[in-house]
C-alpha positions as CSV (number, residue, x, y, z in Angstrom):
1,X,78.1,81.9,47.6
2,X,78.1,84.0,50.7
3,X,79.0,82.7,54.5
4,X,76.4,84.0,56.1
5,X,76.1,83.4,60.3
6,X,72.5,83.4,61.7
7,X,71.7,84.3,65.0
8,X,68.7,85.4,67.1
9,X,69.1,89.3,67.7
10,X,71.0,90.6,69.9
11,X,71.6,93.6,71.8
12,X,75.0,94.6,69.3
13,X,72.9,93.5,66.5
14,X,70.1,96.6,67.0
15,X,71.7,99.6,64.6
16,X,72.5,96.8,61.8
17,X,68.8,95.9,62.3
18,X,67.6,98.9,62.6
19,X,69.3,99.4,59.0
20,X,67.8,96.9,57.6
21,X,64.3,97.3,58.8
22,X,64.6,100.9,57.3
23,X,65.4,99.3,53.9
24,X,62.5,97.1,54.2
25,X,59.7,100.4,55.2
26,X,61.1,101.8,52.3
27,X,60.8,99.3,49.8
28,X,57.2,98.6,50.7
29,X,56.5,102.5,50.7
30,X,55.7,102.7,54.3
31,X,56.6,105.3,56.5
32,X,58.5,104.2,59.7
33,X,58.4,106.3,62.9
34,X,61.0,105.8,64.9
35,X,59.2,104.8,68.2
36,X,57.6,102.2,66.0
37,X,61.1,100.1,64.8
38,X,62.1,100.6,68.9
39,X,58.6,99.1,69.4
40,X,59.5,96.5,67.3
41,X,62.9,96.2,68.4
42,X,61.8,95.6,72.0
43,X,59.3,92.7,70.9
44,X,62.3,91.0,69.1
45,X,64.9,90.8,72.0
46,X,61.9,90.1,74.5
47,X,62.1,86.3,75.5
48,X,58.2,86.2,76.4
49,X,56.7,88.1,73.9
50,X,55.3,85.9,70.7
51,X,57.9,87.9,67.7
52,X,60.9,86.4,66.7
53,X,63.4,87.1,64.6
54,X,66.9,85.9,63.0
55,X,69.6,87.9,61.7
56,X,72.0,87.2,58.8
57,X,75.4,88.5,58.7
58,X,78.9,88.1,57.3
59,X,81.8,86.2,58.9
60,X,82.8,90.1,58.6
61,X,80.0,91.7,60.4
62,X,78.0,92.8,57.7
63,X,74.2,92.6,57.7
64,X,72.4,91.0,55.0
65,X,69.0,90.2,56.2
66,X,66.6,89.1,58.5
67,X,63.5,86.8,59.0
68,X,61.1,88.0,61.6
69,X,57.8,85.3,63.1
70,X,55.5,84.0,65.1
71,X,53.9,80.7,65.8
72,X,51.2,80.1,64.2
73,X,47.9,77.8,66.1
């Protein structure tokens, strides 16, 4: 198995998750904008908004994946 390390995103961590969240539009079929994954992007790293997200890499660096959320009521 993999060693994977699994952080909250950070501000190094946008172009591999901007990567990955390309992947993901394009699996599902749905076009991405760009100003839209920045929109995104900015919710994510924003402390009071209600997104979150965790990143998965390698002890290498690599991106594997990520998990974005929200509490729920």
């Amino acid at each position: 198995m993999t060693e994977m390390i699994i952080n909250p995103p950070h501000s190094r961590d946008k172009a591999g998750w901007q990567g990955l969240f390309k992947n993901y539009a394009r699996f599902y079929r749905v076009p991405l904008r760009a100003e839209a994954a920045d929109r995104v992007w900015k919710w994510l790293t924003d402390p009071h908004h209600e997104l979150e997200a965790l990143i998965a890499r390698t002890p290498d660096g690599e991106y594997m994946g990520f998990v974005q959320f929200r509490a729920m009521p």
